[in-house]
DRENBA-769073 format. One record per atom (N, C-alpha, C, O, CB): x negated, y negated, z negated; residue in one letter. Coordinates in steps of 0.001 Angstrom, whole numbers, plus 500000, padded with zeros to 6 digits. Glycine has a CB too. Example, Ala and Ser with C-alpha at 12.3 -4.5 7.8 and 13.67 -1.06 7.14 Angstrom:
<recs>
486810505690492200A487700504500492200A486800503300492200A485764503319491535A488692504473490954A487150502250492920S486330501060492860S487100499970492130S486591498862491961S485916500598494275S
</recs>
This chain:
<recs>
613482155378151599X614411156140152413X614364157597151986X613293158203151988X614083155995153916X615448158142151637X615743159575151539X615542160498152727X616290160363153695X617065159696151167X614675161345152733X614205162592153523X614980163752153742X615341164031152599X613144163090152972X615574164802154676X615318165911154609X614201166859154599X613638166716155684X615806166071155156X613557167826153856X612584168075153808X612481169336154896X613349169130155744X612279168154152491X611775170524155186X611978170959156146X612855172077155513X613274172245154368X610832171167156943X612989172809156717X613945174229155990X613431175638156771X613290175893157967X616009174057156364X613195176518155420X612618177776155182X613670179183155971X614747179526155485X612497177849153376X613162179718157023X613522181078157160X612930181784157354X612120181750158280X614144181381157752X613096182842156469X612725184070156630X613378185048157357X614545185375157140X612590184456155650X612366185733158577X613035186610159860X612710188280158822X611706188530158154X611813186367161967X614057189241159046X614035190247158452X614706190609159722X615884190351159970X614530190405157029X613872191231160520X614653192048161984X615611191039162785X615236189907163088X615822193511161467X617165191660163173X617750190288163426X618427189602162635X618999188565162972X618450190248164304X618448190109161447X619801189019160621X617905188576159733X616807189100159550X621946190251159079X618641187314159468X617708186269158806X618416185500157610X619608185192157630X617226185168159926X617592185242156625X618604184092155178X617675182839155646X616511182809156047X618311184624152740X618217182265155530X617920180571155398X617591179993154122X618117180621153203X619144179724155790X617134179341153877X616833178328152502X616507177231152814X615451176937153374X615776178662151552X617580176317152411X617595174859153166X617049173875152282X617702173792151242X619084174330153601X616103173128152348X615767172681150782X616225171008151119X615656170512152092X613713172980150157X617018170304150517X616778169166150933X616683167684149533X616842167627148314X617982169101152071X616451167028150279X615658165740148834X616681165453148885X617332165803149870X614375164325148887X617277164700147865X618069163760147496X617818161992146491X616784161347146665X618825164700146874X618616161637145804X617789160337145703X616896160597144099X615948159995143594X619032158738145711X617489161445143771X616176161738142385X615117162793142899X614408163388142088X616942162581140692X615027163002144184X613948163956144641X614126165169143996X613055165700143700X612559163483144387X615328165915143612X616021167602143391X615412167606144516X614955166718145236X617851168183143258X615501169481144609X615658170040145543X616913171331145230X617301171886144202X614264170371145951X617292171451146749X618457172191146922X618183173400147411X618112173353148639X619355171598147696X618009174403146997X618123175507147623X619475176330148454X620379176793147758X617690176126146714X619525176458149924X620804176920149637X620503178977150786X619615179238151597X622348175264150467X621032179397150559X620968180689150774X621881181336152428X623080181533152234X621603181248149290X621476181585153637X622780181897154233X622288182207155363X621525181545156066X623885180877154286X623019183893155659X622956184767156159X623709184500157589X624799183988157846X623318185680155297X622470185173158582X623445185214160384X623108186677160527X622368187379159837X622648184011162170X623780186944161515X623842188551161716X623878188735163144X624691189581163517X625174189318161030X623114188083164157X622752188100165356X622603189660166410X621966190577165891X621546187385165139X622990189816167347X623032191309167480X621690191115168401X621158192180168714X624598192136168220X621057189920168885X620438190368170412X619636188772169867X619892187862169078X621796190578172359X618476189163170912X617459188353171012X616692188163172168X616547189105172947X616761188637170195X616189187091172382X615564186579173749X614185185619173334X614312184648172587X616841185558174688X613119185942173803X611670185156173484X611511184689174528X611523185366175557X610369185874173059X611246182873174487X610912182066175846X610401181222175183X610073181044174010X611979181530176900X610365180393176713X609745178740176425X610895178072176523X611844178451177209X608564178005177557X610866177051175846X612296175601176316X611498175039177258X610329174671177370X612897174079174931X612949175106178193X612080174455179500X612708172548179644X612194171476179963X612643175669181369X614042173017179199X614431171335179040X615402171316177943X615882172372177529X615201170549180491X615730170141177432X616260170172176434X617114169139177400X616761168201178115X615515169954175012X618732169889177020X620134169098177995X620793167686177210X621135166513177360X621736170427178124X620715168403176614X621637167311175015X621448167682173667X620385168284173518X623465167390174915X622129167530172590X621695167920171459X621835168924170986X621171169203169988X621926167386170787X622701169786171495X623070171203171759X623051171715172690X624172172202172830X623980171528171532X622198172048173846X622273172515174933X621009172379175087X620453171315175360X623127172047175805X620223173942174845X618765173824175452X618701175039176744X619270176128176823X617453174174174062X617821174388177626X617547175741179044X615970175834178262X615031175145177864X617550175031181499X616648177738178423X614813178577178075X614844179448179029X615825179968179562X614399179597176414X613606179610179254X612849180445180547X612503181731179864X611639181401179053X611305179661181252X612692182912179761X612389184168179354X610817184821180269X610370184510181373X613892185064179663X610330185783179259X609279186305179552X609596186517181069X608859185868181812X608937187471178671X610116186944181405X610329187645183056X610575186443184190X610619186558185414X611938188789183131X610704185375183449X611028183735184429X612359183502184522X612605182373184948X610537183673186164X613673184429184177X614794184155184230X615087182988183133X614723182996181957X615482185356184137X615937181844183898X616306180960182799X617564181236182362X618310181830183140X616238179598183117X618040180865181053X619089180757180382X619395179586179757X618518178850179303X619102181592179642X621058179246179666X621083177856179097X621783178520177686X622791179224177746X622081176497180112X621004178143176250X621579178037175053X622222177016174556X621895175834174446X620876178245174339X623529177801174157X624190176377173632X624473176655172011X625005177658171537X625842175954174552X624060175698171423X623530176035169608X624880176183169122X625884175546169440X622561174570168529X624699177398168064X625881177517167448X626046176987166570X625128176203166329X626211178417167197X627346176994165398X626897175729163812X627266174273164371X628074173465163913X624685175603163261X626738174210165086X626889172438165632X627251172001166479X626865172495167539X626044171709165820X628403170575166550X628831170257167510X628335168665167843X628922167666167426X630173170577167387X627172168664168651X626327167298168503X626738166670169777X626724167292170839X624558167454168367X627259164910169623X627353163997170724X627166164241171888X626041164643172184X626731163163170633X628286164074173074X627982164016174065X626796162957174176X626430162275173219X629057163890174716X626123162883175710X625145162173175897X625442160913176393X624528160134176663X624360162766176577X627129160482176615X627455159419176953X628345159410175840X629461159575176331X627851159206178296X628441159314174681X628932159570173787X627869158623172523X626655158673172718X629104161143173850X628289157957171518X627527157180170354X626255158299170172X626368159427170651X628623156914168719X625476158029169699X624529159034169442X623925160137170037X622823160616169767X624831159428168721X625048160640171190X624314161814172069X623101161660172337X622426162542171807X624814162057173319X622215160564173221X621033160504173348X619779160434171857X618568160642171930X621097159389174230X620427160150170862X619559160159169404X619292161331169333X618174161844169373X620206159721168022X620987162166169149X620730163341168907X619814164336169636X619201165208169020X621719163710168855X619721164136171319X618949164691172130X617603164372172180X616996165055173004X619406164565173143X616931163567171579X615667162597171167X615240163614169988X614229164291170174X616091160729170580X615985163760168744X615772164408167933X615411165945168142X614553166437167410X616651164143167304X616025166707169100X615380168153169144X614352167546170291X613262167602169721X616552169707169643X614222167225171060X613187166878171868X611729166539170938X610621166962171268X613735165616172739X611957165812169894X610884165819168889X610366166719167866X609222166847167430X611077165001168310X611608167401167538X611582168822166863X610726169836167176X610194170629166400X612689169423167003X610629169764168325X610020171174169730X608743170657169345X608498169472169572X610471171071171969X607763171513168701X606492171095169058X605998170837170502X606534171599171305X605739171965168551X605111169957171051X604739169929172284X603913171364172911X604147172045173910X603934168679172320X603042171453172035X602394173023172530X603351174510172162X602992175662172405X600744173248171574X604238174212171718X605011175169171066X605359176566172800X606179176343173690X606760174044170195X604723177434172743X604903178610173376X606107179799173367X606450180543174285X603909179082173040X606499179720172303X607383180719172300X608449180475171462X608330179712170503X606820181848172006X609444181025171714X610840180749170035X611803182015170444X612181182801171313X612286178633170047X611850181748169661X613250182996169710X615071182939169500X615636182702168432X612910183960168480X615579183155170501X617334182901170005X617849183988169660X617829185089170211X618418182373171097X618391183584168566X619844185049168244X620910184766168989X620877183885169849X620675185203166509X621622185253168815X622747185205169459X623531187156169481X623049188287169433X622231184402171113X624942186551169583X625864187485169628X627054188009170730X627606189104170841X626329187173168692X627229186522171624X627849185935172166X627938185314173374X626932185665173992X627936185527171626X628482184705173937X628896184179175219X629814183229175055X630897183398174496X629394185118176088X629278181866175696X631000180755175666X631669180707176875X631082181444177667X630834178926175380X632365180322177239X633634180271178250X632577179902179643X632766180278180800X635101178788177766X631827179348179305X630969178729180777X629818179877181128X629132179807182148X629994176945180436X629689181030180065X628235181995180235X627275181664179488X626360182386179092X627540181994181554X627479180439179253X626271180307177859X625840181048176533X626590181062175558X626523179248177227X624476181728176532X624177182095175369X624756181480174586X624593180278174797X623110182107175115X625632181762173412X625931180826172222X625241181534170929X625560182654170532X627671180617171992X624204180676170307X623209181102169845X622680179978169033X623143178838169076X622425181625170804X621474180438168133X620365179586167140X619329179959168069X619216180915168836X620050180100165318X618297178549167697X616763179097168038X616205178923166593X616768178550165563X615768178098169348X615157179238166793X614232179849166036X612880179269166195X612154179988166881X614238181191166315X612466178458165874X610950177342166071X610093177731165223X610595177619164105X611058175650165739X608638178293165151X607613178217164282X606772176865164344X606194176440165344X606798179369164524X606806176371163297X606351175211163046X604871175181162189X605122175364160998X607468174558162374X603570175027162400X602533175507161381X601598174157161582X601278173407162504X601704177186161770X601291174337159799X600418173669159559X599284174152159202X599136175356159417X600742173004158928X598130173389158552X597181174099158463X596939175238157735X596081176081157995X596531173496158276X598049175249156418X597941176582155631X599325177494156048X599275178722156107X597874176237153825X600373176836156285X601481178234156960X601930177676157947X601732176537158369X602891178868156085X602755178769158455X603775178759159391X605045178865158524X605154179215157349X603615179904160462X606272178344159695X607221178179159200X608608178389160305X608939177343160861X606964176961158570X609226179323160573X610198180102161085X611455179067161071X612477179674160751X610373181485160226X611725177439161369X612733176840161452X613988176935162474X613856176751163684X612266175908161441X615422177296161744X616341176910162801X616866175582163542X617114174604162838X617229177334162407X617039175510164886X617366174462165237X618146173824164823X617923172649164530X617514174451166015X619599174543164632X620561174180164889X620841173392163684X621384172287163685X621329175116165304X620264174303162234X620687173557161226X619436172596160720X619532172068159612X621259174512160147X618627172442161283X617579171199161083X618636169950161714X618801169025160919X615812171431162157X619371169818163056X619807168991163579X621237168449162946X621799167362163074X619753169411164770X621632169735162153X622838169121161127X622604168367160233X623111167270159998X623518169948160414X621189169378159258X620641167967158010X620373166852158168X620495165976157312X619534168013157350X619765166634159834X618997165188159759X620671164455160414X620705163377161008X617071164982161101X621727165178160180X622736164172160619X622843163771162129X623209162627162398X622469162957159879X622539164664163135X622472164681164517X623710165201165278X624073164891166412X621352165436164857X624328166133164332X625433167172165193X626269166811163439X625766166312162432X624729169507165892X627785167355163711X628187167519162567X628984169442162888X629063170013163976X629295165967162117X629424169956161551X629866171854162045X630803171802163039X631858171175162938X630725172975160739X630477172408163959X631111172924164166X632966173733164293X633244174800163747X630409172955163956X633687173135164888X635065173825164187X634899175164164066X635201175445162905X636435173659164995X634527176289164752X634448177442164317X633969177927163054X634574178865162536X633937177898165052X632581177230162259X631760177086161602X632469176372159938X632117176447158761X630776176324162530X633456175790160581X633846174766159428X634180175459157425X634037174711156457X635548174039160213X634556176762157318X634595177573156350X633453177644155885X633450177825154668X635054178650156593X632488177576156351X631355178131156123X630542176850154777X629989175862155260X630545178358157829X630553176966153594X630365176083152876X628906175301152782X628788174118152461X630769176605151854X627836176182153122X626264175653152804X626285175025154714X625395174239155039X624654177437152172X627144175384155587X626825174496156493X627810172856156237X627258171823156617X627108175350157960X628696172799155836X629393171402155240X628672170869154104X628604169677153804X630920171608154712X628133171849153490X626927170882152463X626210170070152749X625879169070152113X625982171401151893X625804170534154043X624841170058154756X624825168537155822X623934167721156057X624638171202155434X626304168657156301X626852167598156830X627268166356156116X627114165169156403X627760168025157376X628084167210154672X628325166211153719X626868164925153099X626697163724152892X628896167233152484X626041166418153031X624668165549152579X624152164215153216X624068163075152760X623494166421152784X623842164747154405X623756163767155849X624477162665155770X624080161592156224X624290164409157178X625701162842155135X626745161633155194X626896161205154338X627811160382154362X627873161703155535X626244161379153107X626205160711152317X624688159583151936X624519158623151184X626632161630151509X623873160287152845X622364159243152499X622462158531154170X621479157976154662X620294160486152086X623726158646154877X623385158390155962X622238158342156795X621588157328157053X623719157710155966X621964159827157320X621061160521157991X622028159901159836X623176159806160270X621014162599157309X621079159735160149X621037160294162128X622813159068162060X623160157989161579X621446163321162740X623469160335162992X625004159175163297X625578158898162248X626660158354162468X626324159706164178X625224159090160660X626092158706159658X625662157592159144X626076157205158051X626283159602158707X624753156904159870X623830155812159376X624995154483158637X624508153872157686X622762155178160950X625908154228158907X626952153236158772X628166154022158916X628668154029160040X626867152065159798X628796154757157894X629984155181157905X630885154292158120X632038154708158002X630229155758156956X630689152641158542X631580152233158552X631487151634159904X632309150802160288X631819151622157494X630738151945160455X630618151747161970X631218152045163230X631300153258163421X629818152091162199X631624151396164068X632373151904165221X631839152851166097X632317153465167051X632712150939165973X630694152832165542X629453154440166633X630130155594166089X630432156475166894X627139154768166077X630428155753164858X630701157314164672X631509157600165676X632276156876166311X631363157799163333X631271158688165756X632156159939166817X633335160800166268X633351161568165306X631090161196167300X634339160451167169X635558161578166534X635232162960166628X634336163127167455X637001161525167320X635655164106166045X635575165133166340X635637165474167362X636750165405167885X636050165589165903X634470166024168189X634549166049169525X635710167496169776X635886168259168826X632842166175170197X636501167768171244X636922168987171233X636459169831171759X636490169625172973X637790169097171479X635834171098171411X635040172217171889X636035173349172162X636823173808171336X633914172645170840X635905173697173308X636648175187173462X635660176151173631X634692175724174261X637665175351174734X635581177386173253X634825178639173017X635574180046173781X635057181157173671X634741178825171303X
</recs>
């Protein structure tokens, strides 16, 4: 079985580059490069994870906020896959994991942070600064976003997914896939 391997960011204040590395079936790796430009930031705990895009975090001060991930538009939860997809960041989240961080720029129509998190993930020799949003695209959980859709290293990414059939692309020829869901912003 073909892997995504994990994916590399490096935090430079608030804008951050990404480097997405992922396997393919001769075991390449892909480097891909790509810049967010976040104006504002918030450090909490995830207190629940809603769906596959929709996490509530509790901020230093106890105020909660609900983030809703930007980049990705992942299964409702009564929807083919919504609950996979929501299984999948639920496993993502380290269990002891204390703190993360969201960018964000924004606001959606309901008040929702619309935003990335930001997960440190460490092993015994590093740490590792992972985004949610686009970990949950590679493994084929969410597909872009319509806002997002120009954006080429995030359709790489979907394409990839859909082509080793990752997460809901498992059977492109299956009646589970999901239509483009419709998102208003």
């Amino acid at each position: 079985m073909i892997h995504i391997s994990k994916i590399f960011i490096l935090l430079i204040g608030l804008n951050y580059f990404v480097a997405i590395s992922v396997y393919s079936a001769d075991q390449s790796v892909t480097l891909i490069p790509v810049q967010s430009n976040y104006r504002k930031t918030i450090n909490g705990n995830i207190t629940k994870v809603i769906s596959g895009d929709k996490i509530e975090l509790t901020d230093k001060h106890g105020k909660k906020h609900t983030i809703s991930l930007d980049i990705i538009d992942a299964p409702e939860l009564d929807q083919p896959y919504g609950k996979e997809s929501k299984k999948f960041v639920e496993d993502f989240i380290p269990k002891n994991q204390c703190d993360v961080i969201v960018g964000y720029s924004k606001r959606d129509k309901s008040g929702n942070i619309l935003g990335n998190i930001l997960v440190d993930l460490c092993d015994s020799c590093n740490c590792y600064r992972l985004s949610l949003s686009i970990n949950i695209l590679g493994a084929g959980f969410a597909r872009v976003h319509p806002d997002y859709r120009d954006n080429k290293n995030y359709i790489f990414l979907e394409k990839n997914a859909k082509s080793y059939g990752f997460g809901m692309w498992e059977n492109l020829r299956s009646t589970k896939i999901i239509p483009g869901a419709e998102v208003s912003l």
